[in-house]
Each structure stands twice: as C-alpha cells, then as structure tokens.
Kinemage of the C-alpha trace (Angstrom):
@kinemage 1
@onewidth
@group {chain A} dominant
@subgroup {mainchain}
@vectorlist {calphas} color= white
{ca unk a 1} P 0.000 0.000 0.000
{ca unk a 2} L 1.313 3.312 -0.950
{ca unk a 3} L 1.550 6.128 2.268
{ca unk a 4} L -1.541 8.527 0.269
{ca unk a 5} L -4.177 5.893 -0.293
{ca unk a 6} L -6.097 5.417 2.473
{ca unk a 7} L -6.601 1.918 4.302
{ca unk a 8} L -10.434 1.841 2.910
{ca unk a 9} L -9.361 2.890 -0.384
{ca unk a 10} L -7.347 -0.817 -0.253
{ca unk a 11} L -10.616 -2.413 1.013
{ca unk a 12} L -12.679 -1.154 -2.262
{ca unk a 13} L -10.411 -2.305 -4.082
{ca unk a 14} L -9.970 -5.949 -3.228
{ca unk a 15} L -13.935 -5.939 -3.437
{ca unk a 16} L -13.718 -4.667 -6.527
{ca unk a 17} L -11.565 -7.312 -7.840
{ca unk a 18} L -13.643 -9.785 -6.583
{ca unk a 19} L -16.713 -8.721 -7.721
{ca unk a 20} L -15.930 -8.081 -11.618
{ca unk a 21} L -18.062 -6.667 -14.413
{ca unk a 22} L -18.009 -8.407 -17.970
{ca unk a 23} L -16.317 -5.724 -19.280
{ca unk a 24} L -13.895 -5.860 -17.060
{ca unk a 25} L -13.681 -9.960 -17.042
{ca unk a 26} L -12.926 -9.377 -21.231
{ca unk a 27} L -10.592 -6.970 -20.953
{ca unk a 28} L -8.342 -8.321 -18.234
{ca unk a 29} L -8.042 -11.734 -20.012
{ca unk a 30} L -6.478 -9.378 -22.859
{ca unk a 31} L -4.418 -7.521 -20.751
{ca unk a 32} L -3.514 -10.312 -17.721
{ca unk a 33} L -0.292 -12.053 -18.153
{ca unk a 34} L 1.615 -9.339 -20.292
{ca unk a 35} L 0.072 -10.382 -23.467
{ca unk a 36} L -0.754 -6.965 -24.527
{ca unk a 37} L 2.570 -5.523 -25.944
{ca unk a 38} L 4.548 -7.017 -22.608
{ca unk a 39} L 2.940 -4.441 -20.170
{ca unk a 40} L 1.944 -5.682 -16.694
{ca unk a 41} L -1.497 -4.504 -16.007
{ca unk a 42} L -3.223 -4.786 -12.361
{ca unk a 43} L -7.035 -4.765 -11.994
{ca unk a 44} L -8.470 -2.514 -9.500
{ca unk a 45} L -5.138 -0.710 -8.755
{ca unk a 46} L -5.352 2.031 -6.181
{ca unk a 47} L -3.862 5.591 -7.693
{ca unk a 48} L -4.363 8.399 -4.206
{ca unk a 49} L -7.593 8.176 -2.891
{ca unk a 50} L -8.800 6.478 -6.132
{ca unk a 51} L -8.864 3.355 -8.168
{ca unk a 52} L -8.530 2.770 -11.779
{ca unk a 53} L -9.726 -0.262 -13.148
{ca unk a 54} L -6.362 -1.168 -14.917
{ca unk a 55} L -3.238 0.008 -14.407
{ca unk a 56} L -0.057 -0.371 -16.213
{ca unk a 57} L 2.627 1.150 -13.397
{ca unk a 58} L 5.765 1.197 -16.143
{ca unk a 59} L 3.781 3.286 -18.891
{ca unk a 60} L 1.866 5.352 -15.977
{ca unk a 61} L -1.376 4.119 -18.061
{ca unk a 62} L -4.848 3.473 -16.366
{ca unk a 63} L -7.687 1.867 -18.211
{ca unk a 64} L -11.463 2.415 -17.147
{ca unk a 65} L -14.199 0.929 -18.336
{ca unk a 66} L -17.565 3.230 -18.047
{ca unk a 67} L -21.123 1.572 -17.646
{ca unk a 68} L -24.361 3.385 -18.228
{ca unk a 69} L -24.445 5.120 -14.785
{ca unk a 70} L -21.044 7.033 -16.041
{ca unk a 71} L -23.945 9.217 -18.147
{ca unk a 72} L -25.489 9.961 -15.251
{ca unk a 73} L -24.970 14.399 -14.716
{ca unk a 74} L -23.354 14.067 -10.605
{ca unk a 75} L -21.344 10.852 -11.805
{ca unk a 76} L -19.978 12.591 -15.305
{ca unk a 77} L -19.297 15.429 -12.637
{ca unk a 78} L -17.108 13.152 -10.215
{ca unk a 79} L -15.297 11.397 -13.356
{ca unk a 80} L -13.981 14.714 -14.221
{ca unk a 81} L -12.794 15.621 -10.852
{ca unk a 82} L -11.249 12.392 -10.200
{ca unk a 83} L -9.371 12.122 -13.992
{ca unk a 84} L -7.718 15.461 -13.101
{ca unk a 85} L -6.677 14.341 -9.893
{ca unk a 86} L -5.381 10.774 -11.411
{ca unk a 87} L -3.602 12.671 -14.319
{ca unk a 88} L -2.314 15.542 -12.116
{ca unk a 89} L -0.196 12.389 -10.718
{ca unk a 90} L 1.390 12.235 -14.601
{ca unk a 91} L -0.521 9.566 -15.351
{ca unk a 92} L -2.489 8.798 -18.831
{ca unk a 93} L -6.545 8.039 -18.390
{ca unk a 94} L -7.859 5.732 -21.203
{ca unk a 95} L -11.722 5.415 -21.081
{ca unk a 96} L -13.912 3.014 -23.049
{ca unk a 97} L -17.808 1.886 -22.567
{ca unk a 98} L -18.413 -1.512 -21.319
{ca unk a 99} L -20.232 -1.499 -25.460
{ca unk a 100} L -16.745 -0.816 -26.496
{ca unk a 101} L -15.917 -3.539 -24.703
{ca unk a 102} L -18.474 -5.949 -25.226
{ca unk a 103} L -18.619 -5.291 -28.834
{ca unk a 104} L -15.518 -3.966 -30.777
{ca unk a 105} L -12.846 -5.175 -28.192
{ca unk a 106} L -10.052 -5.478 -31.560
{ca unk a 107} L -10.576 -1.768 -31.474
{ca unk a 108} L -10.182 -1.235 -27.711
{ca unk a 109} L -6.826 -3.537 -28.056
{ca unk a 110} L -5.890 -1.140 -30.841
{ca unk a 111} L -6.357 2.436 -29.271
{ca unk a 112} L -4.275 0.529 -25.942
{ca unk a 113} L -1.482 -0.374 -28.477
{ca unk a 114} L -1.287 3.123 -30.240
{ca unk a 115} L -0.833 4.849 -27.328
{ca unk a 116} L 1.908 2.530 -25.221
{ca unk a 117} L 4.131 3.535 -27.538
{ca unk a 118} L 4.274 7.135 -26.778
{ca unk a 119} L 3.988 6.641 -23.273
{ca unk a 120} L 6.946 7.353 -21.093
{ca unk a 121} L 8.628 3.914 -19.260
{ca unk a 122} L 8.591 4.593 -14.752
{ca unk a 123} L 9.857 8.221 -13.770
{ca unk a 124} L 9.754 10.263 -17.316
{ca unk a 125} L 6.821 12.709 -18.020
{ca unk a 126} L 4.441 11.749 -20.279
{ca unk a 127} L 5.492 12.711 -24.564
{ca unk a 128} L 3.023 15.095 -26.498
C-alpha cells in the first residue's frame, strides 16, 4: 500500500476485484499475463484516494471501463474531478464503454497499443 491511499481505499479495491463486471472480465483476459505488448497490467489498482480499473505502473497508463451510470450528470461530474486528480499524478486516463468492450474489443486492443508507444517507461513525463 502506498503512504496517500487510504486503508479503505485498499478495502474497495480488493472488493472490486472480486466482484468483476463483464467488461472488465474481457478486458483483463487481454491484458492479464503481459500479453498486450509485454505491459503488466493490475485490476483494480489504487492511484491516491482512487482506483482505476487497470493500471499499467511502467507506462503510468490506467484503463477504465464506463457503464451506463457514467452518463449519469453528478457521476460525469465526479469522473472529471477524479481524472484530473489521477492525471495531475502524470498519469495517462484511457476510457472506453463496457459497449466498447463488449462489442468492438479489436478496437479497444488497438487504441491501448497506439498509445503505449508514446507513453513514457517509470519516472519520465508523459510525450506530447
């Protein structure tokens, strides 16, 4: 556990990893393992006083995955605040729809793989 998340921060998160969305099932059996481009991913990885649903810790690259509620005014409202706050920490936010998902996940795997490479490795800033 890192010293700024909080203790009940940790909690969510292991909930969260047991308690997985489809979405988030497909996804992680694309990105588990390294067999995305060689990047280790973690589900449910705690960034501050937030989580992101995937996080690659070398290339400083989360992943989320955004259900119907994400639409809702007060949640869009909260997303914004808590990207800023996850990117003021230099890392990259990546958001898809669980449809994206679901549906097109080729494309998903293609926007991930575009966008590693211009990624920084641990400790540089991000390019661009």
């Amino acid at each position: 556990m890192k010293r700024d998340t909080p203790k009940y921060i940790v909690e969510i998160a292991k909930e969260l990893r047991e308690n997985k969305t489809n979405s988030e099932t497909i996804l992680w059996d694309i990105l588990k393992s390294r067999k995305l481009n060689g990047l280790k991913f973690r589900r449910q990885y705690a960034i501050g006083r937030y989580i992101a649903d995937f996080y690659c810790v070398e290339k400083r690259l989360a992943i989320e995955i955004d259900g119907n509620i994400h639409k809702k005014r007060d949640i869009k409202e909260y997303d914004l605040i808590r990207q800023e706050e996850i990117e003021s920490r230099n890392v990259l936010v990546l958001k898809f729809t669980n449809e994206e998902v679901e549906k097109n996940i080729d494309e998903v795997k293609r926007k991930i793989c575009f966008v590693e490479p211009l990624l920084p490795s641990s400790g540089e800033g991000i390019k661009g």
